[in-house]
Steps between C-alpha positions, in 0.01 A plus 500: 500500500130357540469777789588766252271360219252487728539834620504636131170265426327670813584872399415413147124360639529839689542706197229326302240530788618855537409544138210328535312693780607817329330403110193343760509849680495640209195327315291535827582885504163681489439531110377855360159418299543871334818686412502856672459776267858597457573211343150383336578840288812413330490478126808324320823701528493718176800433229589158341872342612698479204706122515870474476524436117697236313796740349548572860502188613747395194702810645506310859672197323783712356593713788455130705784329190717820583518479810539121519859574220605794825450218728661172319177322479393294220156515556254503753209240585166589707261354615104597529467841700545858466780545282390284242216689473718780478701419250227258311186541623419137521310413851526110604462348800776344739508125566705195518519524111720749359443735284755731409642802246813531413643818386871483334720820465511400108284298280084416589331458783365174622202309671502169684162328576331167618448350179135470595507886543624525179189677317432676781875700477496552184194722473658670830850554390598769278867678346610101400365214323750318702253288816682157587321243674620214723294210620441364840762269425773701399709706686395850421844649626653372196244708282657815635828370424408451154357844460842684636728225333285625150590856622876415508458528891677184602718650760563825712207620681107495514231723702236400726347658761511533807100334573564257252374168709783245621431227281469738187852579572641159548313399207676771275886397676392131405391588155790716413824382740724724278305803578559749819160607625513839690238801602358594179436848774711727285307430198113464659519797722779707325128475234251530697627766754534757243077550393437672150224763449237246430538324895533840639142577310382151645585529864405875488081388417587238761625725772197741381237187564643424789440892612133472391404173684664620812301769511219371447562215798622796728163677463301220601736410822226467797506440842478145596586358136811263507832474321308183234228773426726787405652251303163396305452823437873607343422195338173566330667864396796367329228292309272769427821716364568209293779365655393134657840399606533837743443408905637636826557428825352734785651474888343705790570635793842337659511278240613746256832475671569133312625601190323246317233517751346201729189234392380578849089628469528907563190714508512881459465746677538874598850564540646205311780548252454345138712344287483421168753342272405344173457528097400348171630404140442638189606301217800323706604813690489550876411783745588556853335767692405520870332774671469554897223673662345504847084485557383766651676783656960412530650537846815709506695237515336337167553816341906561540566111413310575252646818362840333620431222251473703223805709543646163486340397164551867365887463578538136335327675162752799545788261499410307218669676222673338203835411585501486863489138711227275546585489878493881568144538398446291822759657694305875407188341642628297781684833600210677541307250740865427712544871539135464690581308710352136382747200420798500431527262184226238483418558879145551594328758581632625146556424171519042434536512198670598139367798364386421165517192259511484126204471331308392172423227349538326852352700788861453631786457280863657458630726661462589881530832675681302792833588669783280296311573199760692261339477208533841320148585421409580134209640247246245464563363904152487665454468863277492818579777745355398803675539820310384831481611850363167700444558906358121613225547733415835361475554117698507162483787213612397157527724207551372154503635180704329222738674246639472188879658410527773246812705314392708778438340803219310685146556420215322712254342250261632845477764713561505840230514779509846600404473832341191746137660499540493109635164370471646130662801301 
């Protein structure tokens, strides 16, 4: 046992040195004293984002007390994070002090706080009057129970979900004993998979940012510059568009190949592939776009991976039509790259990977584009499609473009890179 512990401590160190060189790499990078022109000339993107409004928000909370009746839950309780937000739009921080919503399928909703946070929660909170507070004392656990037992939930079944922390959870059991707590899944995603017109119109000026800054970074690509100044650069563009929260992640060369790239140093140069893959937020709502290029003049080879790649991505947006299985959007794609020759399955060279993940609010959220996966897809669905070919000690080409599901089928919020000279439609 104190060899294992000692083995986890020294991987752990390892880790946090890791980390460590990379953020000191990182600082020491050579620093640009001037932006180059491409981006130096962006004005903020034109268009104001239009919040989610209240009576949508109060619509949230009814379709979330439906569903909760279809699924035998009382209520469900949540934690800070995304879907309070979603449902409430009240942002708090996590810590060893709960403080938590509760959201009944009949009768008000319902706040507990630190009593010392009091004040502070009730100019946050909005849609009850109802904030309870517990002190440091007291066991907060039994606070909850009061709130359901108030809601004539005193037995049968209550929702969290599935990041609620440990002790969150074993607070709740010890607070309520009568009460089952299950997945409040079917009532958080079975929400926030299905996106109204006002989200689609959020992560459309996202996805169109994200389009702008790229471009803007792409034009300024130079030989010698590294991966940390390409990603100043998108940086300072997703500012300049407005959009502070926007970065990306650039890989050259063989490192494209890592999916999520490598914190190894690379410099460019003629010949190198690049890859992309990033976004930004507008008013809570995420894009995902990333674009693959090579500097300077593609080999052959580039070129068909390349052009193979977005067959690949073309197929997966083909397949995902309303009705049909989350699973065979991946197979289209997958399809495409096997019948090439790369892979099979998750074997590299080929694809290593799902092919898309859902999307919005979180940059990943429900539902995947994975084999398994037989979610029917629906209106409203929105998605990454973005298939990979990754050959280690050679190169990677991603493509991705998100969508959103209509009555009448897919429809990228993007459009795809028509060719790898020209990264942009």
């Amino acid at each position: 046992m104190k060899s294992g512990r000692r083995t986890f401590v020294k991987s752990a160190a390892a880790a946090v040195a890791a980390t460590s060189v990379w953020r000191e790499r990182l600082a020491a990078a050579p620093q640009t004293s001037k932006l180059p022109p491409s981006v130096a000339a962006l004005k903020p993107y034109p268009g104001t984002a239009v919040p989610i409004a209240d009576d949508e928000r109060r619509g949230r909370i009814e379709k979330a007390r439906r569903l909760m009746t279809e699924n035998g839950m009382g209520a469900i309780a949540l934690e800070p994070g995304t879907s309070m937000n979603y449902f409430v739009n009240v942002q708090w921080g996590l810590s060893e002090r709960p403080f938590l919503l509760v959201i009944p399928a009949k009768g008000d909703l319902a706040y507990v706080t630190p009593g010392f946070e009091e004040n502070r929660a009730r100019e946050l909170t909005k849609f009850t009057n109802d904030v309870r507070v517990w002190q440091e004392d007291e066991d907060w656990g039994r606070v909850v129970g009061g709130i359901l037992a108030d809601r004539g939930v005193r037995t049968g079944k209550v929702g969290i979900e599935e990041r609620v922390r440990f002790f969150i959870a074993e607070g709740l059991r010890g607070g309520a004993p009568s009460i089952e707590f299950v997945l409040a899944t079917p009532v958080t995603a079975g929400c926030r998979v299905i996106k109204s017109p006002a989200e689609i119109a959020l992560m459309q000026r996202a996805n169109d940012i994200t389009i702008e800054a790229y471009r803007a970074a792409f034009a300024a690509l130079a030989e010698g510059m590294t991966q940390f100044d390409f990603n100043r650069n998108v940086r300072a563009a997703f500012e300049a568009l407005g959009a502070p929260s926007g970065g990306a992640g650039a890989q050259f060369g063989q490192a494209s190949a890592f999916p999520h790239g490598s914190i190894q140093p690379q410099r460019l140069k003629k010949g190198d592939v690049v890859l992309v893959d990033g976004g930004c937020t507008v008013e809570g709502y995420q894009s995902d776009i990333t674009r693959t290029t090579v500097f300077g003049t593609p080999s052959r080879r580039q070129a068909d991976v390349w052009n193979l790649e977005k067959s690949a991505q073309t197929a997966a947006f083909k397949a995902a039509q309303v009705g049909a299985t989350c699973e065979s959007v991946d197979a289209a794609a997958r399809k495409v790259i096997t019948d090439a020759g790369f892979g099979p399955g998750y074997k590299v060279p080929g694809l290593p990977h799902r092919t898309g993940h859902g999307i919005g609010m979180d940059g990943h959220e429900w539902t995947n584009f994975v084999r398994g996966n037989t979610t029917k897809i629906a209106p409203g669905m929105c998605f990454s499609d973005e298939p990979m070919i990754a050959i280690y000690g050679e190169f990677g080409i991603r493509l991705e473009d998100c969508l959103h599901i209509t009555e009448e089928g897919a429809r990228f919020f993007t459009k795809q890179s028509p060719s790898i000279e020209q990264p942009f439609a």
